[in-house]
C-alpha positions as CSV (number, residue, x, y, z in Angstrom):
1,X,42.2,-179.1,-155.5
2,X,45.6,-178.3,-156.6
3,X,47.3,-175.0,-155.5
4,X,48.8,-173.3,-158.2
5,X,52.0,-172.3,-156.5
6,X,54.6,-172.2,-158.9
7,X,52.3,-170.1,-161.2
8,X,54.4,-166.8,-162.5
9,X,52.5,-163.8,-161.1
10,X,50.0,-162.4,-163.4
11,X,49.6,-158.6,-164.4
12,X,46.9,-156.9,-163.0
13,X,44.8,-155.8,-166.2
14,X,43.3,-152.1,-165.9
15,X,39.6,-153.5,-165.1
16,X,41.1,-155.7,-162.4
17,X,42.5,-152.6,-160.8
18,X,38.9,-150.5,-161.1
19,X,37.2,-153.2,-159.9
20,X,39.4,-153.7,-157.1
21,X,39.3,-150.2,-156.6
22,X,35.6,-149.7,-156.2
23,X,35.2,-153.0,-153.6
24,X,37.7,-151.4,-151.9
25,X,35.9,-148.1,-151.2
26,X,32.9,-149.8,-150.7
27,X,33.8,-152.3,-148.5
28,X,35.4,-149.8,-146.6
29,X,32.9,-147.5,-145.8
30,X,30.8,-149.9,-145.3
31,X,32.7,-151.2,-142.5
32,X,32.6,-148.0,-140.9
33,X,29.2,-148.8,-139.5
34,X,29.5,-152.4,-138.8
35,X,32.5,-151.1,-136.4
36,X,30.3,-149.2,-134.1
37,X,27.1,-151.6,-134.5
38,X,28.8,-154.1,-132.7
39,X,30.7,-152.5,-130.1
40,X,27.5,-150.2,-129.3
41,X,25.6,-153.4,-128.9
42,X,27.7,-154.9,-126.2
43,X,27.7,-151.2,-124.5
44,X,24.1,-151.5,-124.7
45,X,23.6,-154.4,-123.8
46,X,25.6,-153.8,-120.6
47,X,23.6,-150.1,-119.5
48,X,20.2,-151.9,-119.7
49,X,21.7,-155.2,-117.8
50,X,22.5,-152.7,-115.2
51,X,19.4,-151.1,-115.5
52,X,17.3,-153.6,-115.2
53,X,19.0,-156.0,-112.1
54,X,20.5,-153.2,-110.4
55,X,19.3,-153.1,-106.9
56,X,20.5,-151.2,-103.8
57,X,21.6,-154.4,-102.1
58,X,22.5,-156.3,-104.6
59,X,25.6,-159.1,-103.6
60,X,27.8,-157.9,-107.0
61,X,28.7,-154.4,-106.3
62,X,28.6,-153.2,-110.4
63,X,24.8,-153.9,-110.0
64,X,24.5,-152.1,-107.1
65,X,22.2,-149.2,-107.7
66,X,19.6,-147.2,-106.2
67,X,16.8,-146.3,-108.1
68,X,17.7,-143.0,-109.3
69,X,21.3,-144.7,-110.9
70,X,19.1,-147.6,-112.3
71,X,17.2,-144.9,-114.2
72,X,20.1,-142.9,-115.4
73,X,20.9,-146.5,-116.6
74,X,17.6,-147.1,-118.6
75,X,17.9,-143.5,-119.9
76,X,21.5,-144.1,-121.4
77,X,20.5,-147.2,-123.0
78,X,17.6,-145.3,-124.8
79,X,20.2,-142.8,-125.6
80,X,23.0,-145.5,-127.4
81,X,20.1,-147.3,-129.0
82,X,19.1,-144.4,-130.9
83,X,22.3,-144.1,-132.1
84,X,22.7,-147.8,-133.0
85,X,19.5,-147.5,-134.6
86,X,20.3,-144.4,-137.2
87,X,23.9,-146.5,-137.5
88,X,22.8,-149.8,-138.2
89,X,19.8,-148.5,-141.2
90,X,23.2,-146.8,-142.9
91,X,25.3,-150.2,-142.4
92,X,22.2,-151.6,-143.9
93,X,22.4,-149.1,-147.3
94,X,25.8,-149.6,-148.0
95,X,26.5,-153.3,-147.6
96,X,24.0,-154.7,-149.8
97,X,26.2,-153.3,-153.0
98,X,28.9,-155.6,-151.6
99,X,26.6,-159.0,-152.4
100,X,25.7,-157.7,-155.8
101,X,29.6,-157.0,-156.4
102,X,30.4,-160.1,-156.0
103,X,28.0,-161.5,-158.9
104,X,28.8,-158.7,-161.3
105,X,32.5,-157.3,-160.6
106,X,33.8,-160.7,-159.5
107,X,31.8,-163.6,-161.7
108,X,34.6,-165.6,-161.5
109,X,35.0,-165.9,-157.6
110,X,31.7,-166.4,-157.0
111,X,31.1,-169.1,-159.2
112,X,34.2,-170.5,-158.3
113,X,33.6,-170.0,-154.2
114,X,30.1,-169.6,-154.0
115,X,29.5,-173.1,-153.4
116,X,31.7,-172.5,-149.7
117,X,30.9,-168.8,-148.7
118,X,27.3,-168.8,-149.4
119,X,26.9,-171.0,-146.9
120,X,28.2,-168.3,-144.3
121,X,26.5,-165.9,-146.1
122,X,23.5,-166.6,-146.0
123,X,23.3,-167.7,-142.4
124,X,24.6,-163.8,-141.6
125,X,21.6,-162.9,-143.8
126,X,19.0,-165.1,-142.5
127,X,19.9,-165.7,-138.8
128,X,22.4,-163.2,-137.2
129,X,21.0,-160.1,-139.3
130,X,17.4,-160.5,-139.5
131,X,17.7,-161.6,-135.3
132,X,19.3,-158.2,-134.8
133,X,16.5,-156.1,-136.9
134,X,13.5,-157.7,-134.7
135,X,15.3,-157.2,-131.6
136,X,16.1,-153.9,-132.2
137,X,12.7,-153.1,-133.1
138,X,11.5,-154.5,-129.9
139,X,13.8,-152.8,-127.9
140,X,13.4,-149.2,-129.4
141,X,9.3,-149.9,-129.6
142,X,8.6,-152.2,-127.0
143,X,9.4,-150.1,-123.8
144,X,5.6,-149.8,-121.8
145,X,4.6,-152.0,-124.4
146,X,6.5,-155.5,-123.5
147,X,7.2,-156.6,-119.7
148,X,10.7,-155.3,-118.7
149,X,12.1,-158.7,-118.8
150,X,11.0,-159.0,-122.7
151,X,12.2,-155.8,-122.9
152,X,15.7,-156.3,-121.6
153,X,16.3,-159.7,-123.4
154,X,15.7,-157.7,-126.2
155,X,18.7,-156.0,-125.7
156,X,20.5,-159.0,-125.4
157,X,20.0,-160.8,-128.3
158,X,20.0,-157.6,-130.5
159,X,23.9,-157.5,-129.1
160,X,24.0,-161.8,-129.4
161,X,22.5,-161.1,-132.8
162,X,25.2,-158.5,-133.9
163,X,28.2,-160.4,-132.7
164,X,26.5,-163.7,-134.7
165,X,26.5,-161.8,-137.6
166,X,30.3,-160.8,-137.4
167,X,31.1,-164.2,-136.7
168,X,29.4,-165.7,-139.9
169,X,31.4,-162.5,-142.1
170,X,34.8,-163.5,-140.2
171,X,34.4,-167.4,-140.8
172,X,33.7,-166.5,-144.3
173,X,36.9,-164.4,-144.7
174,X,38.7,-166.9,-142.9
175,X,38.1,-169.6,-145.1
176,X,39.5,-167.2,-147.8
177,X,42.4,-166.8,-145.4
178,X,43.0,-170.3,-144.8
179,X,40.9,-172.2,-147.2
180,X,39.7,-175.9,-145.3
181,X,37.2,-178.3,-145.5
182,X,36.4,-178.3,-149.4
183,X,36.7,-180.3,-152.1
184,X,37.9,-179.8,-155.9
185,X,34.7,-179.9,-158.5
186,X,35.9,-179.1,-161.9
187,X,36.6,-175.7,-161.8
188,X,34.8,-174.8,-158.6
189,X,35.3,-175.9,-154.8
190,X,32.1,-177.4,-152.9
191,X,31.5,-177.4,-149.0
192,X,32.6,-180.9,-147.2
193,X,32.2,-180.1,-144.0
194,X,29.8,-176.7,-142.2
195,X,31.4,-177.9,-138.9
196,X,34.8,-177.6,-140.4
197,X,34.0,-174.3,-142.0
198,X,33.1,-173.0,-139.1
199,X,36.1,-174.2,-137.0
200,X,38.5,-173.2,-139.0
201,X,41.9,-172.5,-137.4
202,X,41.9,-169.3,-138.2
203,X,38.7,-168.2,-137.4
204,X,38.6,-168.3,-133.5
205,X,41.8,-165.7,-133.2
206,X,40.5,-163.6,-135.8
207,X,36.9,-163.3,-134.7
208,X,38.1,-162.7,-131.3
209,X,40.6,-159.9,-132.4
210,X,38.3,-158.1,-134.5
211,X,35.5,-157.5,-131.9
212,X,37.5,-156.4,-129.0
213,X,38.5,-153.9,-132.0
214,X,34.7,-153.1,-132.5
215,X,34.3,-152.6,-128.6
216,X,37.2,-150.6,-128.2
217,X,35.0,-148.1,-130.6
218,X,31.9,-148.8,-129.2
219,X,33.7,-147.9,-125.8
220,X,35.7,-144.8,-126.6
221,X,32.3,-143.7,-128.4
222,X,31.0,-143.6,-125.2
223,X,33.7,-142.2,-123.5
224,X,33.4,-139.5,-126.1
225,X,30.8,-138.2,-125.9
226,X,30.2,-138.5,-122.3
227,X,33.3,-135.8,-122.6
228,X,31.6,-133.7,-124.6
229,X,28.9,-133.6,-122.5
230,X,30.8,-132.5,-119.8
231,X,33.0,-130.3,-121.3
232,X,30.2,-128.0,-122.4
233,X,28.4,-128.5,-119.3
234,X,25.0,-130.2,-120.1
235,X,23.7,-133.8,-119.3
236,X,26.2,-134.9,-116.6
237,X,24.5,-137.3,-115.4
238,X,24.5,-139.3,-118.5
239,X,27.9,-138.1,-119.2
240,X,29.3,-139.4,-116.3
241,X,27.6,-143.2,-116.6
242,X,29.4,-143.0,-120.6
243,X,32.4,-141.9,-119.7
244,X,32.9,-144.5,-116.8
245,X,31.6,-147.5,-118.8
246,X,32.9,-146.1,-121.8
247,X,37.0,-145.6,-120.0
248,X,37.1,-149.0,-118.3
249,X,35.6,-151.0,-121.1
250,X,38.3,-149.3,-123.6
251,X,40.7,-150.4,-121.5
252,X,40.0,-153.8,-121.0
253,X,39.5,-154.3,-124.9
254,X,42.6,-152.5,-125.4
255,X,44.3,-155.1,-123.5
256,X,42.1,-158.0,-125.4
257,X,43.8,-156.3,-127.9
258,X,46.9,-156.8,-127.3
259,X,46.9,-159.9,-125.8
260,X,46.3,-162.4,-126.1
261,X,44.0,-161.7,-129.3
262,X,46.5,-159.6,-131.2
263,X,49.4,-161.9,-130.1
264,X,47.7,-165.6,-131.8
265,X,46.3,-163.9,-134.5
266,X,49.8,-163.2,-135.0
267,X,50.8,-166.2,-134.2
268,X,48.7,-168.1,-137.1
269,X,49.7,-165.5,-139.5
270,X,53.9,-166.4,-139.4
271,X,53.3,-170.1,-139.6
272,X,50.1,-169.9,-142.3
273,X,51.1,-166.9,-144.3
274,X,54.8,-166.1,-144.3
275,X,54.6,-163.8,-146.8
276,X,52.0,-161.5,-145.0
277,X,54.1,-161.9,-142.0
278,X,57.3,-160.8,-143.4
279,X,56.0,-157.9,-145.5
280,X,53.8,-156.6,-142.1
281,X,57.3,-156.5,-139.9
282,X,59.4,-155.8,-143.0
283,X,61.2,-158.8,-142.9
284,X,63.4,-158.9,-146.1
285,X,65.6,-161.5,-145.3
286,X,65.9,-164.4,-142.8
287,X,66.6,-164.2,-139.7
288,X,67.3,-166.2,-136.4
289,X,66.6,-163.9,-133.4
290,X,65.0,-161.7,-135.9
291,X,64.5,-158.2,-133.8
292,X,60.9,-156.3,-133.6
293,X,61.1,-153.0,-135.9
294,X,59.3,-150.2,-134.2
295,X,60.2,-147.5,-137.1
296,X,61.3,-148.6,-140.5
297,X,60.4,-147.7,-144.1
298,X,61.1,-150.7,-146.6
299,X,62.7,-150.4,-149.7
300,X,61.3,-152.8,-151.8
301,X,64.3,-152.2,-155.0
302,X,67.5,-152.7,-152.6
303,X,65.1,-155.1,-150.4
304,X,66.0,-153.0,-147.4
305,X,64.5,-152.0,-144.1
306,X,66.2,-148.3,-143.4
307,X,66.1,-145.8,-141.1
308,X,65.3,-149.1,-138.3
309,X,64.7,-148.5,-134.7
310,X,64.8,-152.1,-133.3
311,X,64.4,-154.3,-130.4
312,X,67.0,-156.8,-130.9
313,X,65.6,-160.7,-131.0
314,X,61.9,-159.0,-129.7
315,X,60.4,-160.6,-132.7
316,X,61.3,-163.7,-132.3
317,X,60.5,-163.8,-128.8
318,X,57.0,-162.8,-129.4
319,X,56.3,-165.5,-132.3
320,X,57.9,-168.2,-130.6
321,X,58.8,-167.7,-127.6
322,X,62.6,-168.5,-128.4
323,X,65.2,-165.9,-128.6
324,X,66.9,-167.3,-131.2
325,X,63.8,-168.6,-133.4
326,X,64.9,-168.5,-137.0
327,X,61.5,-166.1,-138.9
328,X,61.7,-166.7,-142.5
329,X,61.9,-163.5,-144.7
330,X,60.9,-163.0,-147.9
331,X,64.3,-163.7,-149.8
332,X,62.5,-167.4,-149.2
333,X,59.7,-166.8,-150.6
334,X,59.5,-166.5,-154.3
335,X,58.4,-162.9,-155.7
336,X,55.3,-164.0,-157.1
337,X,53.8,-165.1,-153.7
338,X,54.5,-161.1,-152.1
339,X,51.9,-159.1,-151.4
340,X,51.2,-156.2,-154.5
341,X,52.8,-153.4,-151.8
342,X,55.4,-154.8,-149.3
343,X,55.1,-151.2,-147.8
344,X,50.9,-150.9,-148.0
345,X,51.5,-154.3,-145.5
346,X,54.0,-152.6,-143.3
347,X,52.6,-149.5,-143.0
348,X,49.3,-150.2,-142.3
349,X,50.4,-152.9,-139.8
350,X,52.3,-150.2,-137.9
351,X,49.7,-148.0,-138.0
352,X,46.8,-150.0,-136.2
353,X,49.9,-151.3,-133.6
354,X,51.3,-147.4,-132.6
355,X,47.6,-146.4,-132.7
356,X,46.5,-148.6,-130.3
357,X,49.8,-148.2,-128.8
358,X,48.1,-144.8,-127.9
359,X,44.4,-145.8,-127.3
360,X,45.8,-148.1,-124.3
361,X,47.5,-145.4,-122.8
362,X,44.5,-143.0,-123.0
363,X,42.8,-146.0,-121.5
364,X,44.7,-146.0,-118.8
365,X,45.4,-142.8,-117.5
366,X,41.1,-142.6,-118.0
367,X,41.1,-145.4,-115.7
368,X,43.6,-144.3,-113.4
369,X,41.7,-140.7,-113.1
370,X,38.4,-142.4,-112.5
371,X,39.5,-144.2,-110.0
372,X,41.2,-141.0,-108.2
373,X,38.4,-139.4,-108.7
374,X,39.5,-136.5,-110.7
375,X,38.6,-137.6,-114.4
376,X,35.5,-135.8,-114.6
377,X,37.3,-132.6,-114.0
378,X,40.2,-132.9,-115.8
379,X,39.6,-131.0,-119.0
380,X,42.4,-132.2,-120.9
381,X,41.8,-136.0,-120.7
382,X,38.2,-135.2,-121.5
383,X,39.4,-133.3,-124.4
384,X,41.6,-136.5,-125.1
385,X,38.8,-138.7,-124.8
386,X,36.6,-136.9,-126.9
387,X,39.1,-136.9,-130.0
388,X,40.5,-140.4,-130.1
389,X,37.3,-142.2,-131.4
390,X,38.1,-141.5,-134.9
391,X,41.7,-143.0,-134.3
392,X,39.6,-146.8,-133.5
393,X,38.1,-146.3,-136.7
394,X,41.7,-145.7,-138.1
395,X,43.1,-148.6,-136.7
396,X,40.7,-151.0,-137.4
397,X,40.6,-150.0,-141.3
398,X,44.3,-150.1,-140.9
399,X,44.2,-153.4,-139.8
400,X,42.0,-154.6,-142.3
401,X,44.2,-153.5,-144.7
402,X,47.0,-155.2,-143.6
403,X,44.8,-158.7,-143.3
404,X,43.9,-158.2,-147.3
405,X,46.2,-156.4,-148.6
406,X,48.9,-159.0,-146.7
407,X,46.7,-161.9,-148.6
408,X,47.6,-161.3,-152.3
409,X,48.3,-162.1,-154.8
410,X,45.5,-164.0,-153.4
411,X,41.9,-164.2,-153.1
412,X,41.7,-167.4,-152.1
413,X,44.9,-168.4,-150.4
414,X,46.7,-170.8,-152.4
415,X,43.7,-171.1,-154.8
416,X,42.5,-168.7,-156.4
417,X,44.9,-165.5,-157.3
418,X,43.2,-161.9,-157.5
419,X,43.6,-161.5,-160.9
420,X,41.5,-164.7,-162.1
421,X,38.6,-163.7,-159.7
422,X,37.6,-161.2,-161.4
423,X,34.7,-160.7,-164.1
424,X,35.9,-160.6,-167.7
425,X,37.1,-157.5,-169.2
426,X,34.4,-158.4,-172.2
427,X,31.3,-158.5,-169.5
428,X,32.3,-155.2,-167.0
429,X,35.1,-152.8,-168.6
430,X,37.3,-150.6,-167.2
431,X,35.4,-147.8,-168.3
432,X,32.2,-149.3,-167.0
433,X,33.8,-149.7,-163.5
434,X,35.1,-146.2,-163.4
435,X,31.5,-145.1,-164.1
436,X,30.2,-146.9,-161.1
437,X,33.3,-146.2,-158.9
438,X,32.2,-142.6,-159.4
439,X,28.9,-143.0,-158.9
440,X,29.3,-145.1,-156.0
441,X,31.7,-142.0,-154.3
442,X,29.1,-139.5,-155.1
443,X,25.9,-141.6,-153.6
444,X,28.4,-142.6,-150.1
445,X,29.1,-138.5,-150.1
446,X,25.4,-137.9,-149.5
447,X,24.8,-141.1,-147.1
448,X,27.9,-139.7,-145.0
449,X,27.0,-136.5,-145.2
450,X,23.1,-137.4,-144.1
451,X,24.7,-139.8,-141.1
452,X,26.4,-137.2,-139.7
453,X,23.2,-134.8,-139.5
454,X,21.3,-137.4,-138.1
455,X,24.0,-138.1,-135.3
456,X,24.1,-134.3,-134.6
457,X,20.4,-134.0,-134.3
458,X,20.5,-136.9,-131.8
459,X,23.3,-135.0,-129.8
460,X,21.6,-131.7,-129.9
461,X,18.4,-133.2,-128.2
462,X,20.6,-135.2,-125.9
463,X,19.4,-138.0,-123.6
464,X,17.0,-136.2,-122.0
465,X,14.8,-136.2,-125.1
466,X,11.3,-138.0,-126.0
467,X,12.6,-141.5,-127.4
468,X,12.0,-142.3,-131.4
469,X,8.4,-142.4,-132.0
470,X,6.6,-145.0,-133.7
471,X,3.7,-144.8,-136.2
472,X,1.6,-145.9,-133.1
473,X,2.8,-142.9,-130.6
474,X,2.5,-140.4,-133.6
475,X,-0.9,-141.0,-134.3
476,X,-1.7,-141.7,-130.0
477,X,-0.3,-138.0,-129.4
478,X,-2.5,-136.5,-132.7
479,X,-5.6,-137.6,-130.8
């Protein structure tokens, strides 16, 4: 399939916009779900692990609990699960308007890709996804009902089962990052290899990057409200078990983070896409020992970087590990391969980095504390702790943003641009896309809105309440 490089870059026509618009906000609070899913699942996973092999003399000291800790165990895993539960039926809701998108705002992708992607897709549907719905039921049903060992793979695969499913989402985004192991027919592309697909170059760094990003919200989660907890003085038991998971698993994904996910995920983004690259570090022009900007703003007219504070040759060093590596800017790459907003790239880039810039240092000092001893009276990290989960959420939108916005003009890197995916103007107008960009706000309004009174009921009972009953345990208790 030829790439259509020297193609001048199109106009974005007014449904194109809408319709980018609307996949945007769905897409987006969609994700906000998927975040916690899988980094509750790991957390999960872990507190029932604990729960279920801890023993007072057991030879790896993490496991070694008496039985009173081993049920303070069970009972925060209840706790989590409920709220993975109420988390993963919204995550549900709002992601199946993404699959019908794709056949009615963007036609001309699908019919163009479909023949790759759905192959991903529909092993997230049919493997990872539906795995994660039976195991979840058997772990929120099943306990006195299956033997403890049933009972505790359960919580394994329903974690295995949500980190499957992410990894079938990234490879398909991936390919669309770095398009391999398809072939040219007509006017669409066709699957060659599944093996390739799934081995894509890009798909190992990325994957890995964007779950320690999903734990570190799972974790501070945890950490949360384990703090509020014990800031208002009820359940510390339970609070103490989150916050301790919750400040040492933050910190090790923080450093995941960081390195070396962060820093190959980088790595394959300057060498495959030098345009995101350049436009995420505000890289105007070329450079050799190009320096890492820590504050900038870019000024795309005079194609400037201002009001810079720099590490001299930093950059370089990072990407290549030379100090002197030349980092190509883009004054060499021709306008109509940019990315739509230079600054949308750059800022959001700097936004997830200083953010988690911040979360590592909470991390830290949590850490630090805990292992003093003082953390669960010092009010003002548990104050800390309590309000920097909604920053993970930040960064990891933010660095989604950078990964998409940083890929146009493309869709399809190198293949198909943004502006020919999209459904014709005669089949979904802009009007028409308005209308359900709208409705689509107004509908996520009331799911947020009915989330967030579900979540505060849970907290209000706390983890000392009766576990979500079944039709079965209704009806037993009526008689």
């Amino acid at each position: 399939m030829e790439r259509h490089d020297d193609l001048p870059c199109l106009a974005v026509s007014s449904h194109v916009t809408v319709d980018r618009l609307q996949f945007t906000l769905t897409v987006t609070f969609h994700y906000l779900f998927p975040i916690l899913t899988m980094g509750l699942a790991l957390m999960i996973a872990w507190l029932k692990t604990v729960s279920f092999l801890g023993r007072e003399d057991h030879r790896f000291p993490l496991w070694r609990k008496t039985e009173a800790e081993r049920e303070q165990y069970e009972n925060a895993a209840r706790f989590w699960a409920k709220i993975f539960a109420v988390n993963f039926a919204v995550g549900v809701v709002t992601g199946i308007p993404l699959e019908f998108q794709f056949g009615t705002n963007w036609a001309k992708f699908s019919n163009y890709a479909g023949g790759v992607i759905g192959q991903t897709l529909a092993m997230e549907g049919v493997f990872a996804f539906f795995a994660e719905s039976v195991f979840l039921g058997v772990f929120l049903a099943g306990r006195g009902r299956v033997s403890p060992v049933v009972h505790w793979v359960s919580a394994i695969f329903m974690f295995v089962g949500s980190w499957l499913s992410g990894f079938f989402i990234i490879a398909t985004n991936a390919w669309m990052q770095h398009p391999v192991a398809y072939s040219g027919v007509g006017d669409k592309v066709q699957l060659d290899s599944l093996w390739g697909l799934l081995t894509n170059p890009w798909v190992g760094w990325q994957y890995a990057h964007n779950m320690s990003g999903a734990a570190i919200t799972g974790s501070f989660v945890l950490a949360a409200m384990g703090a509020f907890y014990l800031l208002i003085g009820r359940h510390t038991e339970f609070a103490k078990i989150s916050i301790r998971v919750g400040v040492v698993a933050a910190l090790i994904f923080c450093v995941l983070q960081i390195f070396p996910t962060g820093d190959r995920a980088a790595h394959n983004t300057a060498h495959l896409q030098p345009s995101k690259f350049a436009a995420m570090e505000g890289m105007f022009t070329t450079e050799k020992g190009a320096p890492l900007v820590i504050i900038g703003n870019p000024n795309t007219e005079q194609r400037t970087l201002d009001s810079t504070i720099a590490l001299p040759h930093f950059l370089s060093l990072l990407t290549s590990r030379r100090w002197n590596e030349r980092l190509v800017g883009l004054d060499q790459i021709p306008t109509n391969r940019w990315p739509d907003s230079v600054p949308l790239v750059y800022y959001a880039y700097h936004i997830m980095v200083g953010l988690g810039t911040i979360l590592v240092a909470i991390a830290g000092l949590a850490v630090l504390l805990l292992w003093r001893g003082k953390l669960y009276e010092s009010k003002a990290m548990l104050w800390a702790l309590m309000l920097a989960f909604p920053f993970t959420y930040i960064a990891n939108i933010a660095g989604w943003t950078t990964a998409e916005a940083g890929r146009q003009p493309w869709v399809i890197w190198g293949l198909l641009r943004t502006s020919d995916a999209a459904s014709p103007a005669s089949s979904v107008p802009a009007g028409t896309g308005i209308f359900t960009l709208l409705g689509f706000a107004g509908l996520y309004l009331f799911v947020g809105i009915l989330f967030l009174m579900l979540i505060a009921r849970i907290v209000a009972k706390g983890p000392d309440a009766e576990g979500m009953p079944t039709t079965s345990t209704a009806a037993a208790a009526a008689t």
